[in-house]
C-alpha positions in Angstrom: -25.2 -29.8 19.2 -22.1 -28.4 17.6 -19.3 -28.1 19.6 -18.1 -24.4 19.8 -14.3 -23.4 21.0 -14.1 -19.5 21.7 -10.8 -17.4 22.2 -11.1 -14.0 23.2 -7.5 -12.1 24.0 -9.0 -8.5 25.5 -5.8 -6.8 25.8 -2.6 -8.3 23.3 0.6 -8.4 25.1 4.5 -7.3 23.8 2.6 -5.4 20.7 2.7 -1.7 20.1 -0.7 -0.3 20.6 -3.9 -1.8 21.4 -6.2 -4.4 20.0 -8.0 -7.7 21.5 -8.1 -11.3 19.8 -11.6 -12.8 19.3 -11.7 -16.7 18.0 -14.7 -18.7 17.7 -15.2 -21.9 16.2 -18.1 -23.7 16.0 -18.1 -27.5 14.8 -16.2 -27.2 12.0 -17.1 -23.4 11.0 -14.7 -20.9 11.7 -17.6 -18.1 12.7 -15.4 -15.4 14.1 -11.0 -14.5 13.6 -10.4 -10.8 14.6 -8.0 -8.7 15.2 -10.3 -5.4 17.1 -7.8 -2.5 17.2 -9.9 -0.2 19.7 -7.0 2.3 19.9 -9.1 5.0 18.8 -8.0 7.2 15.0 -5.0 9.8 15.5 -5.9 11.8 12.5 -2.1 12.7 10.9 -3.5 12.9 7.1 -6.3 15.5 8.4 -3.8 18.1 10.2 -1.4 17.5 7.6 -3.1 19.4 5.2 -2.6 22.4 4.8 1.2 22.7 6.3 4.1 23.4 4.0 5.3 20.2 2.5 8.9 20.7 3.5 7.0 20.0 7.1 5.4 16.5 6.0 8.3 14.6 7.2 8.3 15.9 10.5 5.1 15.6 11.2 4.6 12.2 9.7 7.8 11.0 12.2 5.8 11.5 14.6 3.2 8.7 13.3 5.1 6.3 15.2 7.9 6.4 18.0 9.4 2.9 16.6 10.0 3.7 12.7 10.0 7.2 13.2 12.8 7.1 10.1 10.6 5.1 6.9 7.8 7.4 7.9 10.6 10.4 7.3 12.0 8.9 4.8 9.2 8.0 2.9 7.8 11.5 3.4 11.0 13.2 1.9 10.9 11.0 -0.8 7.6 11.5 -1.9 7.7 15.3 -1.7 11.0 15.3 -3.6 9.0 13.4 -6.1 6.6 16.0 -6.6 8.8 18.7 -6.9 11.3 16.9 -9.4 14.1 17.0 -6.9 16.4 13.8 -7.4 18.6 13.3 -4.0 22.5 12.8 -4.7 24.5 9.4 -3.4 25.6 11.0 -0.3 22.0 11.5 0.4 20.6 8.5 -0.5 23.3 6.3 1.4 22.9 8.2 4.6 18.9 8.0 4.9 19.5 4.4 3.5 22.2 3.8 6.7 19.6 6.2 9.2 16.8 3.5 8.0 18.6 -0.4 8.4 19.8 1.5 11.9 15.7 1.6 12.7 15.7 -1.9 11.2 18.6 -2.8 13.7 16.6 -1.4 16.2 13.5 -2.5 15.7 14.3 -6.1 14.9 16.4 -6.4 18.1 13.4 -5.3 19.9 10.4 -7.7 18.1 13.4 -10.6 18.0 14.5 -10.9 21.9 12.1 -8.8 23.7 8.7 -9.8 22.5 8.8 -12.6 20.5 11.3 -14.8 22.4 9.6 -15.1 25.9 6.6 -17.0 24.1 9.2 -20.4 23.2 10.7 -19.9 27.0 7.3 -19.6 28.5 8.1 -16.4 30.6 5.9 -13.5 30.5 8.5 -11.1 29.4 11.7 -10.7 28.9 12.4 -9.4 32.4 11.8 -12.8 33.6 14.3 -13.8 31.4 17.3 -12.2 32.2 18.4 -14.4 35.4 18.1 -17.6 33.3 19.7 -15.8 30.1 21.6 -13.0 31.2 24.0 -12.9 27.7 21.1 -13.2 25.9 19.6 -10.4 27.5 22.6 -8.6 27.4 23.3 -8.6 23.7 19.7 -8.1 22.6 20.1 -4.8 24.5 23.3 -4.2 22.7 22.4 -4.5 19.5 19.4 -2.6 20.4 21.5 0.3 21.4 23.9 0.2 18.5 20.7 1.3 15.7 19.2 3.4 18.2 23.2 5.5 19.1 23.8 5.2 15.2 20.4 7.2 14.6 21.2 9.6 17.1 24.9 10.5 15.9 23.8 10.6 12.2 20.2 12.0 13.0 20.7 14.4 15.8 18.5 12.2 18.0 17.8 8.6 18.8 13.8 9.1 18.5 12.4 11.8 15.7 16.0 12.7 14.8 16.0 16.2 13.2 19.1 16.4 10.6 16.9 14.8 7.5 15.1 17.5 5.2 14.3 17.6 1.3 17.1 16.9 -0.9 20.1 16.5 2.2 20.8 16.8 5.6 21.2 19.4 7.6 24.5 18.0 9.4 27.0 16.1 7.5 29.1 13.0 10.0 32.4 13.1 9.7 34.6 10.6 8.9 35.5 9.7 12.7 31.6 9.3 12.3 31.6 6.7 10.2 34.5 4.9 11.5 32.6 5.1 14.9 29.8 3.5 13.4 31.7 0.8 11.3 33.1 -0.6 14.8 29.7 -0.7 16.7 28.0 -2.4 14.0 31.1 -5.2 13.7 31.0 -5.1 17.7 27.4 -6.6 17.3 27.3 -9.0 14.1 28.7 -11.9 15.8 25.6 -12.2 18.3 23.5 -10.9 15.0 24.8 -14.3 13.3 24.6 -16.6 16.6 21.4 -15.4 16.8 20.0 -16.6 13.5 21.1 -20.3 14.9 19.1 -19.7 18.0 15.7 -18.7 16.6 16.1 -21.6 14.4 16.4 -23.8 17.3 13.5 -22.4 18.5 9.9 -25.2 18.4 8.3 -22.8 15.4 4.5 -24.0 15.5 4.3 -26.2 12.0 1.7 -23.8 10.3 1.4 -23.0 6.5 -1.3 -20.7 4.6 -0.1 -19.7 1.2 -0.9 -16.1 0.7 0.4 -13.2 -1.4 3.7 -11.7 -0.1 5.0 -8.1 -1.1 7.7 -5.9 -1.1 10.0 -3.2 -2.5 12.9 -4.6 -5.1 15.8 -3.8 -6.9 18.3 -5.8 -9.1 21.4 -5.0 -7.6 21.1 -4.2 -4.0 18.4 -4.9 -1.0 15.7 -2.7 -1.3 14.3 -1.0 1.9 14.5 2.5 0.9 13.8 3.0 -3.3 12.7 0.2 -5.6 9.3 -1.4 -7.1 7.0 -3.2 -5.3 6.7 -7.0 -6.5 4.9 -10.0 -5.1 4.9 -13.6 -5.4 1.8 -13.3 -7.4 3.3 -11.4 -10.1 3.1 -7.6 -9.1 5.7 -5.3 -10.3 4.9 -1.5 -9.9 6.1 1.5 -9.2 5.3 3.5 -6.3 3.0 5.8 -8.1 0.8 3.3 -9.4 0.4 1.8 -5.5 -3.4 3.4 -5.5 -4.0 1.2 -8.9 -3.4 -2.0 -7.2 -3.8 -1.8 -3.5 -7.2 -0.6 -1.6 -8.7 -0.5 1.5 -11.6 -1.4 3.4 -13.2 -0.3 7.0 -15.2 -2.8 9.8 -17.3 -2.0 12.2 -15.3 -3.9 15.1 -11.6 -2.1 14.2 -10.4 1.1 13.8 -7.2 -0.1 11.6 -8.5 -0.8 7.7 -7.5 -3.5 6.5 -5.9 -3.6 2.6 -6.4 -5.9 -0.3 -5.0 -6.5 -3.6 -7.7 -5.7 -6.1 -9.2 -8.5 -7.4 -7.2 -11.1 -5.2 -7.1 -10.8 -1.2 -5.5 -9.9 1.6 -1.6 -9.9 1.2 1.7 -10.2 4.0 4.2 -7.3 3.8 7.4 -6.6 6.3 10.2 -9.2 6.7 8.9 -12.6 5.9 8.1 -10.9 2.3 11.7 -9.2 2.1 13.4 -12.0 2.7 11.4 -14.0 0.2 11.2 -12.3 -2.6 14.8 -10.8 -2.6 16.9 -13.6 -0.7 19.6 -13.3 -3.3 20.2 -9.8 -2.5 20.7 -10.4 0.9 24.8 -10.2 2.2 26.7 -13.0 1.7 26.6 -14.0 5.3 23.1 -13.3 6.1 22.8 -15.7 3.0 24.7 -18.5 4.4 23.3 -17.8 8.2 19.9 -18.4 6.5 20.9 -21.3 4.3 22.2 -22.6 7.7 18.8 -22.3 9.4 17.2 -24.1 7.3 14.9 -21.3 5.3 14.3 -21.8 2.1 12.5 -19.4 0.2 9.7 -19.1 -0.3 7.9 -19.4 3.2 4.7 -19.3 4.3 4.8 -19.8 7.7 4.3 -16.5 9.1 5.4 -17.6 12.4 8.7 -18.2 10.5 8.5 -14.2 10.5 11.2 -14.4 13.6 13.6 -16.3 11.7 13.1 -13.5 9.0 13.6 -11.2 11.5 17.1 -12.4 12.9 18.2 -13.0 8.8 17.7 -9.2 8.2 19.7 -8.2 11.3 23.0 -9.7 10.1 22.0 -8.2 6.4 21.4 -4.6 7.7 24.4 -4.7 9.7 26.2 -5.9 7.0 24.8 -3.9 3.9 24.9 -0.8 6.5 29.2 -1.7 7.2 29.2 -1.7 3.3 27.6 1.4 2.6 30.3 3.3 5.1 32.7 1.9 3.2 32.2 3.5 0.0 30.4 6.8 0.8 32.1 9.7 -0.5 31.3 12.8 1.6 31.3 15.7 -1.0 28.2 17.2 -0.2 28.3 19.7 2.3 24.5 20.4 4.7 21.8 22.2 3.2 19.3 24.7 4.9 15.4 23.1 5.3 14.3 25.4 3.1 16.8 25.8 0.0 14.5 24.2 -2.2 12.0 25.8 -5.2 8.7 25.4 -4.3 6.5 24.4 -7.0 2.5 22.5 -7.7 3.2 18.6 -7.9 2.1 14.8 -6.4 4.5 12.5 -5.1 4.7 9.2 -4.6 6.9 6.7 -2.4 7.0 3.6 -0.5 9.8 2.3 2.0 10.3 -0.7 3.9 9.3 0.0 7.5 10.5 -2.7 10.1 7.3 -4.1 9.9 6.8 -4.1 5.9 6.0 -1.3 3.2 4.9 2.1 4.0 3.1 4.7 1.5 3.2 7.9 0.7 1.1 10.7 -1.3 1.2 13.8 -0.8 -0.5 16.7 -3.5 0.8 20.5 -2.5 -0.3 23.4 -4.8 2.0 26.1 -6.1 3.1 27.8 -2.3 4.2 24.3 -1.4 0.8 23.7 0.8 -0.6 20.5 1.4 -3.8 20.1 -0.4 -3.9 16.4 0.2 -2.1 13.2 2.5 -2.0 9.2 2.2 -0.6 7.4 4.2 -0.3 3.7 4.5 1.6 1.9 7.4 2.7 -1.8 7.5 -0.1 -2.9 10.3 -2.6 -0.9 8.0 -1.4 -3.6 4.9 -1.3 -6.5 7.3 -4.2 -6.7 9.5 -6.9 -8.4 7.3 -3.9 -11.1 6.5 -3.3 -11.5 10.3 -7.5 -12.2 10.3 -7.2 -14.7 7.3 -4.0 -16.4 9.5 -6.2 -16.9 12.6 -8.8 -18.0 10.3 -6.9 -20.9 9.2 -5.4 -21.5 12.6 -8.3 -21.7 14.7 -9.1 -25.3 13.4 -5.8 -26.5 14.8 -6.2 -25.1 18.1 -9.0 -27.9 19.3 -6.3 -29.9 20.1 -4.6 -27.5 22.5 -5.4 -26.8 26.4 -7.1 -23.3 26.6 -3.9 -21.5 27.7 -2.0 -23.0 25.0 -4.9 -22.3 22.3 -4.6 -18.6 23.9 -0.6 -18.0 23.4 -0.7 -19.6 20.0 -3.1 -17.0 18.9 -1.0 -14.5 20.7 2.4 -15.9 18.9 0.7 -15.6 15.6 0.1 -11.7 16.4 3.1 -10.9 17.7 5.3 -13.0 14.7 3.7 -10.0 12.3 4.8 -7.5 15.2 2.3 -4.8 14.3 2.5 -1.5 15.2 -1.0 -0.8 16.0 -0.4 3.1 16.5 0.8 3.2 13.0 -2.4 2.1 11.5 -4.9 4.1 13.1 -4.2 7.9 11.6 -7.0 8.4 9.6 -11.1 8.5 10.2 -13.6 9.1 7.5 -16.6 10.5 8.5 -19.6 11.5 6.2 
């Protein structure tokens, strides 16, 4: 009689949202790797249509109340797409600065707080903070630096309310900017010691080769405009995303789970940034990375962490750069100086977590007639399926607890945000 090995997870820890785990193995057949989100549907595209499309950003912020700024972001820009509007400089370097202060944010959060308990075998990083109170301490700094950047520049640290088509509604001022400058600087020395210590970390030695995307651009690292590439050869722009990527329902999750037509399932969020545009990264994210040992390309997704910590020291660096050179010669706009016109739009930003679509169609009053919407955990959770898939195997070898956090580890490395990807229901 075969021998079977089961794993079931009811209830993932340190993730946003909910979903269970469910492993089973029998002899040498992988029968079941699952990732159930039972966090029932939210329905955003539904009671998004009909609303004005100067409104799709604010409603689509509230998606998520982690990368609250991609979804606005990617919101604006596709409905400036479909009414021909072309943002300015100013506008695009402040939404660009709003978005790597999310990043900052984010990052510090899935870096220290969730994903680092797992190597020190604590529950959480609570438990933590008597035996590493510095480390503790910074995370929570840097934390606090995107999330006080976000509220100067946004109007608010969660949902901020200054973003709207083609501006902002508040300018920062030049004491602003300097203000910002410091804090970031105040924080990139931990950002760079803390590349060194996730590379210290014991990374599980796993490898599945799979199809990595993200947004690109030749002179600069992409996260807010670009094409979407891969390391299988896909080069797009946002507007042929429907062309390329589709996706599927299952009967056991209410996330669906996307596919590159004709291939498979694909990884998106930092791993994939870092890959595919490592030469665009800051000089000293470059060198921190080079340091660490990662060499592009890598297909450990556990290596995700490392990614994570690599982008931190970027973002605060690329975000430095941009206050720098911004020019401040456009003054605030109202929400609703724009012409109102039939059109589509398109756009894709780089969440935290990885690429995020948008599509909205408004007829001639500006109304919504139709909404897509595409979140990182969306694009990822059939490739977090095909991971477990080719990790079960190794896990005979581990005690059940350590079979159990390894499964766990693999999850959380992606860092999904399971509220994100549960918007939308189809019914018939």
């Amino acid at each position: 009689m075969s021998e079977v090995m089961e794993i079931r997870v009811d209830y993932v820890a340190r993730v946003e949202g909910q979903a269970e785990i469910l492993v089973k193995v029998v002899g040498d057949r992988v029968e079941e790797a699952k990732l159930a989100v039972f966090e029932p549907p939210r329905f955003f595209e539904a009671f998004m249509v009909g609303r004005k499309c100067g409104e799709a950003h604010e409603i689509a912020s509230r998606i998520c109340g982690i990368c609250h700024v991609p979804h606005q972001v990617a919101a604006l820009e596709a409905v400036e797409d479909g009414l021909g509007i072309e943002p300015d400089e100013q506008t695009r370097a402040l939404r660009k600065l709003l978005n790597y202060a999310n990043h900052i944010s984010s990052h510090a959060l899935s870096v220290y707080f969730l994903s680092v308990p797992d190597y020190f075998g604590k529950p959480d990083v609570i438990s933590m903070a008597s035996e590493h109170p510095d480390l503790v301490r910074n995370a929570i700094r840097l934390k606090k630096v995107g999330d006080d950047i976000t509220e100067r520049f946004g109007g608010r640290a969660i949902h901020p309310v200054t973003l709207v088509v083609n501006g902002f509604t508040r300018i920062p001022t030049k004491a602003d900017l300097e203000w910002a400058k410091k804090e970031l600087l105040n924080v990139k020395g931990f950002a760079m010691e803390g590349v060194d210590f996730i590379a210290g970390l014991d990374v599980p030695d796993f490898e599945r080769k799979c199809e990595h995307i993200a947004l690109s651009q030749p002179d600069q690292y992409a996260i807010n405009e670009g094409r979407l590439i891969s390391t299988e050869g896909l080069d797009i722009p946002p507007r042929e995303y429907r062309d390329h990527i589709e996706e599927t329902h299952t009967d056991y999750s209410w996330t669906k789970r996307s596919i590159v037509r004709g291939r498979d399932s694909f990884l998106v969020g930092p791993l994939a940034r870092v890959n595919l545009n490592f030469d665009r990264l800051s000089d000293d994210a470059k060198e921190a990375a080079r340091r660490s040992g990662f060499k592009p390309p890598v297909f450990n997704p556990f290596m995700a962490v490392l990614a994570r910590a690599i982008e931190l020291v970027n973002a605060i660096d690329d975000s430095v750069s941009i206050i720098e050179n911004l020019k401040l010669d456009k003054g605030p706009v109202r929400e609703d100086s724009f012409e109102v016109k039939a059109g589509e739009g398109f756009a894709i930003v780089e969440a935290p977590r990885g690429i995020l679509y948008h599509n909205y169609a408004f007829d001639a009053r500006g109304i919504i007639q139709k909404a897509d919407v595409v979140t990182p955990t969306a694009h990822n959770s059939r490739n977090i399926e095909r991971d477990l898939e080719a990790l079960a195997p190794k896990l005979r070898d581990l005690s059940p607890e350590e079979a159990v956090l390894m499964c766990e580890m693999l999850v959380r490395a992606y860092d999904p945000c399971i509220s994100c990807s549960v918007h939308l229901l189809n019914a018939k």
